[in-house]
N, C-alpha and C positions, 0 to 999 in steps of 0.2 A: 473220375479219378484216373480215366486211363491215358488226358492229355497232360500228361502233367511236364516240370519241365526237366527231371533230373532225370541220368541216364541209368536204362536197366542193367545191371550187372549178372552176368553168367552166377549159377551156386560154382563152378569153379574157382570163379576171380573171386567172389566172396570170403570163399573158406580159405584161400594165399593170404587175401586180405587181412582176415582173423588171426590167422597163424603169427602173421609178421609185425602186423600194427596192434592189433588190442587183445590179443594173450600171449602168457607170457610162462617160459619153463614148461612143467608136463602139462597142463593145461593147452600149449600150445600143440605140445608133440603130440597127445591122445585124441587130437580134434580131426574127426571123420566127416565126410559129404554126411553119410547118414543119420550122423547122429543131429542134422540142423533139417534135413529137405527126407524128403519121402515120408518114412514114420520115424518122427524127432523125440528126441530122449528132453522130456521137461526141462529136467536139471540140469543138462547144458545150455539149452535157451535161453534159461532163465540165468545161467551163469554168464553166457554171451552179451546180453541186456544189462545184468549187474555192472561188466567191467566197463561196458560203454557210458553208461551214465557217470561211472566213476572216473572215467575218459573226460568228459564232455561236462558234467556237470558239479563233481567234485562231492558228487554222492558218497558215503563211507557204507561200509557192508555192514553194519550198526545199527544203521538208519533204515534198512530193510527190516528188523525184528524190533525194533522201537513200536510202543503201543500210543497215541496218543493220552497226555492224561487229562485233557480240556473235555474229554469224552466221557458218560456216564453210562459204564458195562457192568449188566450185574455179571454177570458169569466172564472175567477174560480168556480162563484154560480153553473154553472153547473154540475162542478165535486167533489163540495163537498156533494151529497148525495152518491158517490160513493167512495170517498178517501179515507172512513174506511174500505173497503173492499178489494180496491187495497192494500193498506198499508201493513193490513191481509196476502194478498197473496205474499206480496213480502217478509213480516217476515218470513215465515211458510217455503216457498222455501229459502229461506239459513237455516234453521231451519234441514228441511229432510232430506238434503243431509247427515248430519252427522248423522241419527237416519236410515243411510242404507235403504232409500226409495228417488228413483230420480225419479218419473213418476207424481208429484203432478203438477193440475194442476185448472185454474182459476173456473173452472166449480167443482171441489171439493168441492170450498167455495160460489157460488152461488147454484147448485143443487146437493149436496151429495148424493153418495149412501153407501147405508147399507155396501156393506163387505168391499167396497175400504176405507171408514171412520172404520170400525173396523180394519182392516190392519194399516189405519196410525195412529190411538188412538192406536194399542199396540206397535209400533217400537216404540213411544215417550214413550210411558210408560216402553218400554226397556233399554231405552235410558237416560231416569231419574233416573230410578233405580241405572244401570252404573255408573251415574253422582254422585249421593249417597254414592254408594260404594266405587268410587275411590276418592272421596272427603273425604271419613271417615279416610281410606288406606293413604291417602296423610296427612291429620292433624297427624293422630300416627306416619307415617313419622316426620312431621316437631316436634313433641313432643320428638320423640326420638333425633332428630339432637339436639332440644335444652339441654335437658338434658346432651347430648354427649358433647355440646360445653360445659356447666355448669360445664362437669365432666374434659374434658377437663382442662380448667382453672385454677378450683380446684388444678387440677396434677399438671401443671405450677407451681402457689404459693408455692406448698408444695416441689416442685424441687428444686425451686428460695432460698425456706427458708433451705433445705436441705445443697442446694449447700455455702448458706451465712455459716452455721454449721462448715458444713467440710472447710473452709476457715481457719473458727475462732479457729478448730481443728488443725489443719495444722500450723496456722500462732503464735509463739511462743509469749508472751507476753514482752515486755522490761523488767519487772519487774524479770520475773522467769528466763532469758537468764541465766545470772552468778550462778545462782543456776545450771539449768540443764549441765550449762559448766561442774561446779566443780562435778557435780556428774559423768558427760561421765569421765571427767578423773579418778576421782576415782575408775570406774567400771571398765578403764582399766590396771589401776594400780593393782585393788584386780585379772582381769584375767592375769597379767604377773606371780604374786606372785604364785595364784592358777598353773600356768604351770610349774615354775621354783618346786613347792614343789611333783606335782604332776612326772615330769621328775626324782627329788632326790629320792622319796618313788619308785620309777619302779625299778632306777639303783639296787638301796640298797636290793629291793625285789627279782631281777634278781639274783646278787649276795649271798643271803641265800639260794635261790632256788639252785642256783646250787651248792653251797657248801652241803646242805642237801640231794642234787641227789648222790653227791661224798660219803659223809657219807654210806648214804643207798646204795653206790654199795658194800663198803667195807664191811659192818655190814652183806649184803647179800654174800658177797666171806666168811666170816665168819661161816657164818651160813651153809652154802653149805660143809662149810670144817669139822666143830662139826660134820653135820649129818653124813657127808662119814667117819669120826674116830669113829663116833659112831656105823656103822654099822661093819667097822671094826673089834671095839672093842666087841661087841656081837658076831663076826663069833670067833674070838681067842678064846671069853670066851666059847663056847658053844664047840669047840674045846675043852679047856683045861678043861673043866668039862669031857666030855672022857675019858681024858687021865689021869687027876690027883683027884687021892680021897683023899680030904680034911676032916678034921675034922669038928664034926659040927658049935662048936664053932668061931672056925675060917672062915668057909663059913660064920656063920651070921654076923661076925664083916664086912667079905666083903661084903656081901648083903647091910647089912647097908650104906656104905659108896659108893655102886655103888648109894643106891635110894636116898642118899645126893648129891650124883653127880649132878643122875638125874632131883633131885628137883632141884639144881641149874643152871642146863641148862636147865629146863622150864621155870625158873624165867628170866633166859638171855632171852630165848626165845619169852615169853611175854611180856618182853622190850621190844626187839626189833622191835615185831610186833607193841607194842602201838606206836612206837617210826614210825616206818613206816608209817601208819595209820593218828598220826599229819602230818609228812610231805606231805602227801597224799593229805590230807586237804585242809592244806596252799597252796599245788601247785592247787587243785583245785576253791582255794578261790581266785585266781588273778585273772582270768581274771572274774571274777563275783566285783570285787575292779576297774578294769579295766573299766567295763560299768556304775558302782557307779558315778568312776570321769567321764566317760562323762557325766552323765547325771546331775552330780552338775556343770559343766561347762556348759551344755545347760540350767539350771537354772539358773545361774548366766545372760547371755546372757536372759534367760528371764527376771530376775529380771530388767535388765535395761532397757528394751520397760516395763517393767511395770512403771517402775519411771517415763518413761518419758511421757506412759498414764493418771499415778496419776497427773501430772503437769498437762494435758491437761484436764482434767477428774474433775480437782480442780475446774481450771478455768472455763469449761463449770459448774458445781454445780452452782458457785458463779452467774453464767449469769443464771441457771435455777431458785435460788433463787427470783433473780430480777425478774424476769419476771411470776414467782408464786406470787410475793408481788403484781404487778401491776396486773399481771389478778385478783386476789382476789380483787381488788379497781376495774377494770371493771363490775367485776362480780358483786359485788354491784352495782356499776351505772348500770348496765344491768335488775337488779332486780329491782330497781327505775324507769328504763325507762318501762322496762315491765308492773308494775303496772300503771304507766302514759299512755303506748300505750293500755293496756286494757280498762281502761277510754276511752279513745279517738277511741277505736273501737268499744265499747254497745254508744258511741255516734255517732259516725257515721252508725251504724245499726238505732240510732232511725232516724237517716236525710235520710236511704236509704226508709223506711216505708216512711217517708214523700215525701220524692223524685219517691216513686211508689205512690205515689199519686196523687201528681203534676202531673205524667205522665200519667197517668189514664186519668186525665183531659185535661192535652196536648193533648193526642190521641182523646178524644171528638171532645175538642176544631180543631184539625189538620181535623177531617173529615169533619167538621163543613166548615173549611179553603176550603178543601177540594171542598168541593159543591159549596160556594161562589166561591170558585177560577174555578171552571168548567162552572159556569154562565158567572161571566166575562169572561172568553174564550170565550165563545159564541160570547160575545158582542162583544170582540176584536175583531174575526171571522167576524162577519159583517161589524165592524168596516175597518178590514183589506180588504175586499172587494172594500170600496168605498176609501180607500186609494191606494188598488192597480192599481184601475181605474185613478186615477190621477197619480200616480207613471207612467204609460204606456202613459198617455196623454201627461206628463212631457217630458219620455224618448222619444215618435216621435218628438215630438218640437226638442228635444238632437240633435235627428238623424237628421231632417232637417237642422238643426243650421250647424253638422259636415257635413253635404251635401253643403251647402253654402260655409265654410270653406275650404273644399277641393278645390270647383270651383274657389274658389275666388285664393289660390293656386297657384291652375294650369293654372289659368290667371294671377297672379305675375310670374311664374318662363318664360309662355311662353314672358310677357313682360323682362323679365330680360336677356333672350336668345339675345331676338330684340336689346334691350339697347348693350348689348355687341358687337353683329355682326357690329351697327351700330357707336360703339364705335371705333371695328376696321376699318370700311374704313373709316369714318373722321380723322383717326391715320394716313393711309394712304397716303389719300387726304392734312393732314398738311404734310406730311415728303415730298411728292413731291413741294408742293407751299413752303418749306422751300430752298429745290434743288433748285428751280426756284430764289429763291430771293434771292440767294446767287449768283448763277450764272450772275445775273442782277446787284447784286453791285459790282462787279468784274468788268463786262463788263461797267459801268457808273464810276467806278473808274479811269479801265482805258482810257475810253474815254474824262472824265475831266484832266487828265491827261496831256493827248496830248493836248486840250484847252486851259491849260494855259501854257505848250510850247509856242502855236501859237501864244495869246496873250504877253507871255513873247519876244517872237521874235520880233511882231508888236513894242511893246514898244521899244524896241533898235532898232529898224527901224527907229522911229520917233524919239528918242531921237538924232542919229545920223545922222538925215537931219536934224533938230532942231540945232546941234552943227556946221555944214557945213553951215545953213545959215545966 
């Protein structure tokens, strides 16, 4: 017992302890070191152990002078100066066992001593503590559960209301049907129109495109051919200036009329590059026309989940409306009720002031109850004494009675054995004398029988001397 696991407590920390946690009023104030550790005064021990159990186990101070009545005492005035002590020791031991001390024992609570009494004053004071803590531990448990259920719920509602939403989102109105009909057709009608012109403008653009390719090859076999006459025509000219000395005159009319050339085959030239350059363009502007229409056909395709959102979207408004008009009329009554429940709760605070007051004086009055109801006890006590004595006077007469009853019994069943056995040989004794008297009207049957032969013969005997003479 001396590894145990709670911790030992000073008799100083004990007796703070007692003072501030489990007595209470003068009980608390009159409470001495001495009177628990050195040489300890019973009646507070035993007062110490009282409140704790009453603490801890919800013991009443009633239940210490209560006599069991499943018990057969002949004498109980004997045992009731000591059945607050037994009591004591029977609470205390189922008490220990769970405050991890098993060695308490009757002479604990008749002659205590110093360390084995501080040993079990601090496992119960460890023991409380525990009790405290997991009791605290346990309500913010059950606080959070309830919160969790509250929040719980809440989520529910708001599913439940969610889920009625998206129903009502979902489910099309009778009213708006023929609308939203005529509009899906029409959206599919605008995307056949949209493909058939979108397929026309592709051919048609395919077709310039490649006529414009055709052009620009030609315009380029063109160009390719100038330059190579051109280069030509400078190798001959530069040649024929060599070979042939011209006048000046006449060189500049030709000079002229090469740089009028020339100008005009930079002017061809820079047609045809602008001319290149548009088709350039245009070919690189298709397929950028190309992602245009899809993405006005994926708009179109949007536009119609949009209509068919604004439908649903209308409808839910109209229901949000509604339901803005009536919570605005709750909301008023809410503010009415509010003002009325605040009324009604600085009145009910002034009935709780009053009602701590009443109870102020219930609690007088109850300890009041209290004392008288502890005197009667008393009295009952005595009372129940001379009652018990006749209850026990009662129950031997009982038991004498059920002692008669038994004999008397067991002298019916043994006469009912007799009646029987004696049943069966007179059963017997008739079935033979019935034999008998059967056999005997047989045999006198037929012995009359033959008798009135005889006489029947006699008779014609004499009838027949009778006729003869």
């Amino acid at each position: 017992m001396e590894t145990m696991t709670f911790p030992r407590y000073s008799p100083d920390d004990i007796i703070s302890y007692l003072r501030s946690h489990i007595l209470e009023g003068a009980e608390a104030r009159n409470l001495v070191k001495g009177d628990v550790f050195g040489n300890p005064r019973l009646e507070v021990l035993h007062l110490i152990y009282l409140r704790i159990l009453q603490k801890v186990c919800g013991i009443r101070l009633e239940h210490a002078y209560m006599m069991p009545l499943n018990v057969d005492i002949m004498y109980p005035q004997i045992h009731e100066g000591f059945l607050p002590v037994c009591n004591l020791y029977i609470h205390m031991e189922r008490l220990l066992p769970m405050c991890r001390i098993s060695d308490f024992q009757i002479a604990d609570v008749l002659n205590p001593k110093t360390k084995r009494t501080v040993r079990f004053l601090s496992g119960i004071l460890n023991f409380v503590n525990f009790r405290e803590f997991r009791r605290e531990a346990y309500l913010e448990l059950q606080q959070s559960y309830k919160l969790a259920m509250e929040k719980n719920q809440h989520l529910e509602a708001v599913n439940r209301e969610a889920a009625l939403k998206l129903e009502k989102l979902n489910t099309v109105p009778v009213e708006h049907e023929a609308e939203i009909k005529q509009l899906t057709e029409s959206i599919r009608e605008l995307e056949q129109l949209l493909r058939q012109d979108y397929r026309r403008k592709q051919t048609a653009l395919q077709e310039v495109t490649s006529q414009k390719k055709t052009d620009i090859a030609e315009r380029t076999q063109k160009l390719n051919e100038c330059k190579v006459s051109l280069a030509t025509l400078k190798e001959e000219q530069e040649q024929l200036k060599s070979k042939i000395v011209e006048s000046p005159e006449e060189r500049k009319s030709y000079n002229e009329m090469m740089k009028e050339t020339i100008k005009k085959l930079k002017r061809s030239k820079q047609e045809v590059t602008e001319k290149y350059e548009g088709y350039r363009d245009v070919v690189e502007v298709l397929p950028s026309c190309q992602v245009e229409l899809q993405l006005y056909q994926k708009k179109m395709e949007i536009q119609g989940e949009n209509v068919e959102r604004l439908a649903s979207v209308s409808s839910e408004a109209r229901n949000l409306e509604d339901q803005l008009e009536s919570s605005q009329v709750e909301l008023k009554k809410a503010k009415t009720d509010e003002m009325s429940l605040k009324r009604v709760v600085t009145a009910k605070h002034e009935k709780l002031a009053t009602a701590e007051i009443q109870l102020q004086k219930m609690r007088e009055d109850i300890e009041q109850h209290k004392c008288t109801v502890l005197e009667h006890f008393n009295k009952v006590q005595e009372k129940r004494g001379a009652v018990y004595d006749k209850v026990m006077a009662i129950r031997k007469e009982i038991k004498q009675k059920k002692d008669k009853i038994e004999q008397l019994k067991d002298d019916a069943e043994e006469k009912a054995t007799k009646a029987k056995e004696i049943h069966l040989i007179l059963k017997a004794v008739l079935d033979k004398c019935h034999e008998s008297l059967l056999k005997a009207v047989k045999t006198s049957a037929a012995s009359r029988a033959e008798k009135i032969d005889e006489i029947r013969e006699g008779l014609l005997s004499i009838q027949s001397s009778v006729n003869a003479s």
